[in-house]
Chimera marker file (.cmm) of the C-alpha trace (Angstrom):
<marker_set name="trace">
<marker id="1" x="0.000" y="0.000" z="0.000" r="1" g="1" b="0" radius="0.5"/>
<marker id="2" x="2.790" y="2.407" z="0.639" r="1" g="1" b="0" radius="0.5"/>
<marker id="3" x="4.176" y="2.032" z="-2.932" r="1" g="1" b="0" radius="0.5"/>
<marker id="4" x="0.955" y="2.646" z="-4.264" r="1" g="1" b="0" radius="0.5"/>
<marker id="5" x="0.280" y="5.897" z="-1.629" r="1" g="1" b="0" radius="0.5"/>
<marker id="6" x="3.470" y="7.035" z="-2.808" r="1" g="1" b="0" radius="0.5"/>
<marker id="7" x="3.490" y="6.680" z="-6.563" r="1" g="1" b="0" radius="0.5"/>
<marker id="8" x="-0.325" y="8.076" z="-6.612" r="1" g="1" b="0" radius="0.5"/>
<marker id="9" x="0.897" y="11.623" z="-5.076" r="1" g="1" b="0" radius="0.5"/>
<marker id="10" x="2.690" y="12.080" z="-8.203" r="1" g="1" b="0" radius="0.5"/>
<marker id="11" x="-0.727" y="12.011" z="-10.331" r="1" g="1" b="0" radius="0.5"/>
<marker id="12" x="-2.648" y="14.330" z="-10.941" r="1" g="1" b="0" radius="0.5"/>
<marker id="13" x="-6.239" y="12.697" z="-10.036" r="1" g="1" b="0" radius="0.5"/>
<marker id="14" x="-6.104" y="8.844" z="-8.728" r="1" g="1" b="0" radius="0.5"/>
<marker id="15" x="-9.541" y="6.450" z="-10.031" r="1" g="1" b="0" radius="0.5"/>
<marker id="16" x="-10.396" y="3.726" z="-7.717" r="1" g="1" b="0" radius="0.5"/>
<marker id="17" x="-13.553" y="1.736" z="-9.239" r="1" g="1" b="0" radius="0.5"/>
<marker id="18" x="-14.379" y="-1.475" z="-11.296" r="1" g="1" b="0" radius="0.5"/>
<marker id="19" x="-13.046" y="-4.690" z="-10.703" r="1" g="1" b="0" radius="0.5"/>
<marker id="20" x="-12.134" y="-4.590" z="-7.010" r="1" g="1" b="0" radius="0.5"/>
<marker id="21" x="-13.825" y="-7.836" z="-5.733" r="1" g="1" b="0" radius="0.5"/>
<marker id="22" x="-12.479" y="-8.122" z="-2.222" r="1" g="1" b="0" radius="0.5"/>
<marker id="23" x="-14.543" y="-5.790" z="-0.579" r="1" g="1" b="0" radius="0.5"/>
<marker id="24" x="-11.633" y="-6.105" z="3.203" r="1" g="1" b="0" radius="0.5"/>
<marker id="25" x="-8.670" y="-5.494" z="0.650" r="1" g="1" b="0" radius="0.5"/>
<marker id="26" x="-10.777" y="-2.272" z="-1.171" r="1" g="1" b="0" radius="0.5"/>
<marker id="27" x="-11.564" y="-0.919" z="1.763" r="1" g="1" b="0" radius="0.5"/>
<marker id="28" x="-8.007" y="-0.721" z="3.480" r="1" g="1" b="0" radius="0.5"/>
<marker id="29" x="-6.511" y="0.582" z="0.406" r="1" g="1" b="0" radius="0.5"/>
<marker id="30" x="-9.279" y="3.411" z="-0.265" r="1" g="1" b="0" radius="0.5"/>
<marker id="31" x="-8.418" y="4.241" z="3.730" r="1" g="1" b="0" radius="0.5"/>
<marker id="32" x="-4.883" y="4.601" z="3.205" r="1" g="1" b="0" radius="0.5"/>
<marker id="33" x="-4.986" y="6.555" z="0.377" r="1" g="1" b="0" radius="0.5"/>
<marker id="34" x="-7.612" y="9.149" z="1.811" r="1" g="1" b="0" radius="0.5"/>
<marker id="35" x="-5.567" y="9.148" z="5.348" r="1" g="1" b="0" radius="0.5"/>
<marker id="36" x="-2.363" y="9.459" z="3.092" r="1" g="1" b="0" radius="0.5"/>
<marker id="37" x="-2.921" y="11.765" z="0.016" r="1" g="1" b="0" radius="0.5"/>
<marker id="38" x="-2.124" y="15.343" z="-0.136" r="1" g="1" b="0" radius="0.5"/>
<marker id="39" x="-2.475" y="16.053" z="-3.471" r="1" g="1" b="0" radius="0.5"/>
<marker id="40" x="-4.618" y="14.387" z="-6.293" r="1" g="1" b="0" radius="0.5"/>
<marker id="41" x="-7.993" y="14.278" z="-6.548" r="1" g="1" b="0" radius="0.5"/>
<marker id="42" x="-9.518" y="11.207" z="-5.531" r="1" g="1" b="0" radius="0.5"/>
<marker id="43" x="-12.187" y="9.734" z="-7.564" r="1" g="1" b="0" radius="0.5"/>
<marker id="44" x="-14.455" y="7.035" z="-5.918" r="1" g="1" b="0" radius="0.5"/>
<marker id="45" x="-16.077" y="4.882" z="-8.494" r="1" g="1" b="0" radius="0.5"/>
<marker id="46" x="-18.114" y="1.410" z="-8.794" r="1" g="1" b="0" radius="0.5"/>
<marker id="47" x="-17.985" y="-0.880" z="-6.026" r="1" g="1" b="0" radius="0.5"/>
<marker id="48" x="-15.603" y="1.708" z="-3.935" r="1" g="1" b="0" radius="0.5"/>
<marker id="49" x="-18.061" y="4.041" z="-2.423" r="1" g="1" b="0" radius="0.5"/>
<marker id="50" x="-19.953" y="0.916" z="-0.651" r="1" g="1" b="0" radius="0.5"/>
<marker id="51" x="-16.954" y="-0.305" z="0.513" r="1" g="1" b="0" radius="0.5"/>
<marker id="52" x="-15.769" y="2.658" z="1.726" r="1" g="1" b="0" radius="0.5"/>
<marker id="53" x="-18.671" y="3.072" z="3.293" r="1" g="1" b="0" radius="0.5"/>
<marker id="54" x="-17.131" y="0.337" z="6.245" r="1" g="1" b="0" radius="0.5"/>
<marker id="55" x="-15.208" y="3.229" z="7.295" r="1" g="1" b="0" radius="0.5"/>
<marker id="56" x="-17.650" y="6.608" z="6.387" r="1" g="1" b="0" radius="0.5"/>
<marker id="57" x="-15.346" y="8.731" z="8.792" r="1" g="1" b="0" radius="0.5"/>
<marker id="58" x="-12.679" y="8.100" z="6.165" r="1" g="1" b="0" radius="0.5"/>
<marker id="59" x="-14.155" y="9.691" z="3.396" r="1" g="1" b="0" radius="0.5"/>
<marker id="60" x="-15.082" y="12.934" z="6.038" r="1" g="1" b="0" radius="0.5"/>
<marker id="61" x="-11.372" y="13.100" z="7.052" r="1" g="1" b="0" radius="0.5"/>
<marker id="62" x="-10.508" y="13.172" z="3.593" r="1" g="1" b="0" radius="0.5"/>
<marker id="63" x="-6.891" y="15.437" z="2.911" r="1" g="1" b="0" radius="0.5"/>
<marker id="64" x="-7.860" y="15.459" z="-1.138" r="1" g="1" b="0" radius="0.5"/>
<marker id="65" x="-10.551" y="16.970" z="-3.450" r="1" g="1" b="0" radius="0.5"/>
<marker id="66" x="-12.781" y="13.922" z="-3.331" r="1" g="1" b="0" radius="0.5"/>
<marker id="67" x="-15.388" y="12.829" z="-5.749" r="1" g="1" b="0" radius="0.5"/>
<marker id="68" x="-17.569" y="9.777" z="-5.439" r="1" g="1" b="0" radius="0.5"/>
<marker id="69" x="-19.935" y="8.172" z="-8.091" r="1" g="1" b="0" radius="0.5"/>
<marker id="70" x="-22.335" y="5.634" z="-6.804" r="1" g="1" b="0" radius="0.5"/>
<marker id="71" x="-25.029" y="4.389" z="-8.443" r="1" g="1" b="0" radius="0.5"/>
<marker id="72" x="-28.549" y="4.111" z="-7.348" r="1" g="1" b="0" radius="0.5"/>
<marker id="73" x="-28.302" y="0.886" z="-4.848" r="1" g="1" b="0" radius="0.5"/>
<marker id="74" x="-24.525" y="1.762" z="-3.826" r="1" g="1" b="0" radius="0.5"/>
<marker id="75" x="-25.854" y="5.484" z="-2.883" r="1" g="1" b="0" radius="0.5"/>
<marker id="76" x="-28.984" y="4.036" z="-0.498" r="1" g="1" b="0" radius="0.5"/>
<marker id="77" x="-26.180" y="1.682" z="0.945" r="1" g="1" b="0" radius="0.5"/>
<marker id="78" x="-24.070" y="4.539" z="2.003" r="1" g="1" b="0" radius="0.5"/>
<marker id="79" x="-27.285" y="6.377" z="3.319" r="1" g="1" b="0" radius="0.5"/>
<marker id="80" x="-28.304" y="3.426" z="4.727" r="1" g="1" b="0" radius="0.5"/>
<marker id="81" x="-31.600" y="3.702" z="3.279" r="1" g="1" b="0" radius="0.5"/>
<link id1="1" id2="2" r="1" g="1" b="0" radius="0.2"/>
<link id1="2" id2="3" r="1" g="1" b="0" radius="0.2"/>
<link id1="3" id2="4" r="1" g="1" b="0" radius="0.2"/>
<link id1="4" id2="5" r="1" g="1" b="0" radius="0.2"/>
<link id1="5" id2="6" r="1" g="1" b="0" radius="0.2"/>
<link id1="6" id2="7" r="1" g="1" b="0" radius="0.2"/>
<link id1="7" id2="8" r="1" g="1" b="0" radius="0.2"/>
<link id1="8" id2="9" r="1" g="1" b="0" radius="0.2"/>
<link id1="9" id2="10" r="1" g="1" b="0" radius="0.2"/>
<link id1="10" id2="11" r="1" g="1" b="0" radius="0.2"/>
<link id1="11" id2="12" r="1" g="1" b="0" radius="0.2"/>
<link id1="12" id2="13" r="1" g="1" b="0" radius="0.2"/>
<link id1="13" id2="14" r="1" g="1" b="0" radius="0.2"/>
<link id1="14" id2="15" r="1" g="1" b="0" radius="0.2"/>
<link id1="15" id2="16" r="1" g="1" b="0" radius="0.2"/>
<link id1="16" id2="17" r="1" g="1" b="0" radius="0.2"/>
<link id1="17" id2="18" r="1" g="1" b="0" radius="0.2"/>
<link id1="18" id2="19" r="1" g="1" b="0" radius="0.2"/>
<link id1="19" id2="20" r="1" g="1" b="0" radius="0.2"/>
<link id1="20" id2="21" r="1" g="1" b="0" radius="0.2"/>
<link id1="21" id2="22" r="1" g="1" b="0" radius="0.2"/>
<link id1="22" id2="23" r="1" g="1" b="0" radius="0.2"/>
<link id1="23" id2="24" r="1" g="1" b="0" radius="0.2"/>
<link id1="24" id2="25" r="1" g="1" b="0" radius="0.2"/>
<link id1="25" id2="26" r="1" g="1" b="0" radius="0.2"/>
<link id1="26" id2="27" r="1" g="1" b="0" radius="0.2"/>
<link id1="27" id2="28" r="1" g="1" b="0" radius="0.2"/>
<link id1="28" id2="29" r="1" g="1" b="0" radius="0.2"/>
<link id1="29" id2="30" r="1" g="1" b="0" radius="0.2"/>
<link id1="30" id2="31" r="1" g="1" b="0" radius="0.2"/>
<link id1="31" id2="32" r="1" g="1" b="0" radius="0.2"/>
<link id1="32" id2="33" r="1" g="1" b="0" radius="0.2"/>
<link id1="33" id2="34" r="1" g="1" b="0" radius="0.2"/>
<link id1="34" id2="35" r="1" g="1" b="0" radius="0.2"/>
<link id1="35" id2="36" r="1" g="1" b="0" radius="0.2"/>
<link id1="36" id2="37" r="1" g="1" b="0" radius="0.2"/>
<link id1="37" id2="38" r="1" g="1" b="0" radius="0.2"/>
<link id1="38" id2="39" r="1" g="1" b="0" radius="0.2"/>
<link id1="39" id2="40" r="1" g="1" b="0" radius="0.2"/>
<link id1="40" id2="41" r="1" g="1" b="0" radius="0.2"/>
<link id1="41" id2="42" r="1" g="1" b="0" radius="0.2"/>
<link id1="42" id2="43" r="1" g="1" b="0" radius="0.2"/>
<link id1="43" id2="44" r="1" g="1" b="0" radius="0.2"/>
<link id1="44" id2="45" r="1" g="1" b="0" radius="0.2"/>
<link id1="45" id2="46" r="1" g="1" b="0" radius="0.2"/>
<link id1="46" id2="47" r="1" g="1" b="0" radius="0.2"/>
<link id1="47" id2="48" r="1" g="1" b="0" radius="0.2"/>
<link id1="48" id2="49" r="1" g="1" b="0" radius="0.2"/>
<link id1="49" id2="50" r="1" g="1" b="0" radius="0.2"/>
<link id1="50" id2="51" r="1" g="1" b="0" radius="0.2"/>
<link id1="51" id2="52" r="1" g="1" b="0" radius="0.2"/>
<link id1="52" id2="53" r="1" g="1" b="0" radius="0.2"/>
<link id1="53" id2="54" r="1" g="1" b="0" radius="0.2"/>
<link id1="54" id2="55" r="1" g="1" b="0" radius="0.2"/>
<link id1="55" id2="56" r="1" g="1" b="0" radius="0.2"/>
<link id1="56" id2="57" r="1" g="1" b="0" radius="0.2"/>
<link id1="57" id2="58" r="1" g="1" b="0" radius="0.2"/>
<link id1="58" id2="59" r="1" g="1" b="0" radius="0.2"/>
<link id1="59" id2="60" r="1" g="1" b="0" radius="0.2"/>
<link id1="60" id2="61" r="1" g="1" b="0" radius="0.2"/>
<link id1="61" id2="62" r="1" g="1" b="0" radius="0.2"/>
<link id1="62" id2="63" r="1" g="1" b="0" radius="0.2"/>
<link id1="63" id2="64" r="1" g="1" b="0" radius="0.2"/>
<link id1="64" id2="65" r="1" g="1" b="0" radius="0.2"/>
<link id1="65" id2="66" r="1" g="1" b="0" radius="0.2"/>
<link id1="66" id2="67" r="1" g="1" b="0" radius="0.2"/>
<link id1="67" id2="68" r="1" g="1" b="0" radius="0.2"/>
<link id1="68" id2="69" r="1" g="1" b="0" radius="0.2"/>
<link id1="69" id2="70" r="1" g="1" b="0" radius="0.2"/>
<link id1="70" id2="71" r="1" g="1" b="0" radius="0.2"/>
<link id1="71" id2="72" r="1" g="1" b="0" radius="0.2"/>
<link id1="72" id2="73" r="1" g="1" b="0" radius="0.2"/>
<link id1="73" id2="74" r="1" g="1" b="0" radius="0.2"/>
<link id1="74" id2="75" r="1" g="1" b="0" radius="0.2"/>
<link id1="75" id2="76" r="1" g="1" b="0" radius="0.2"/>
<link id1="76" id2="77" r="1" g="1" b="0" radius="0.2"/>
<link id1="77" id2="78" r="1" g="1" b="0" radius="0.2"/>
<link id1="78" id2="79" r="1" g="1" b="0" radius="0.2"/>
<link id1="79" id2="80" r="1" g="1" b="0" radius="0.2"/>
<link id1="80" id2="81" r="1" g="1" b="0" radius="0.2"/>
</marker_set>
């Protein structure tokens, strides 16, 4: 994860999204990237925002312009609606 922290300050916006399947091994690597980030934007997309959503005071504590794109079902999960 640090490697990947490290390499991603260099861009200019950093995509998380579509085909992360291990929703434990998502989650910790979307938290270290928001807790370690200073730069790029950080754009949330596909399964990410759910599983993000383990941790929702890591997307508030967010260092980075964040955006996230859930769909319909993802969005009422994170709302827990």
């Amino acid at each position: 994860m640090d490697a990947l922290a490290t390499r991603a300050e260099s861009a200019q916006a950093v995509l998380v999204g579509p085909g992360l399947m291990d929703a434990p091994a998502s989650a910790r690597m979307v938290q270290t990237l928001l807790q370690r980030l200073s730069k790029p934007k950080l754009i949330l997309d596909a399964d990410v925002p759910e599983c993000a959503c383990l941790d929702p005071a890591a997307l508030r504590k967010a260092r980075v312009p964040l955006a996230v794109t859930p769909h319909s079902r993802e969005s009422a999960h994170m709302l827990s609606v």
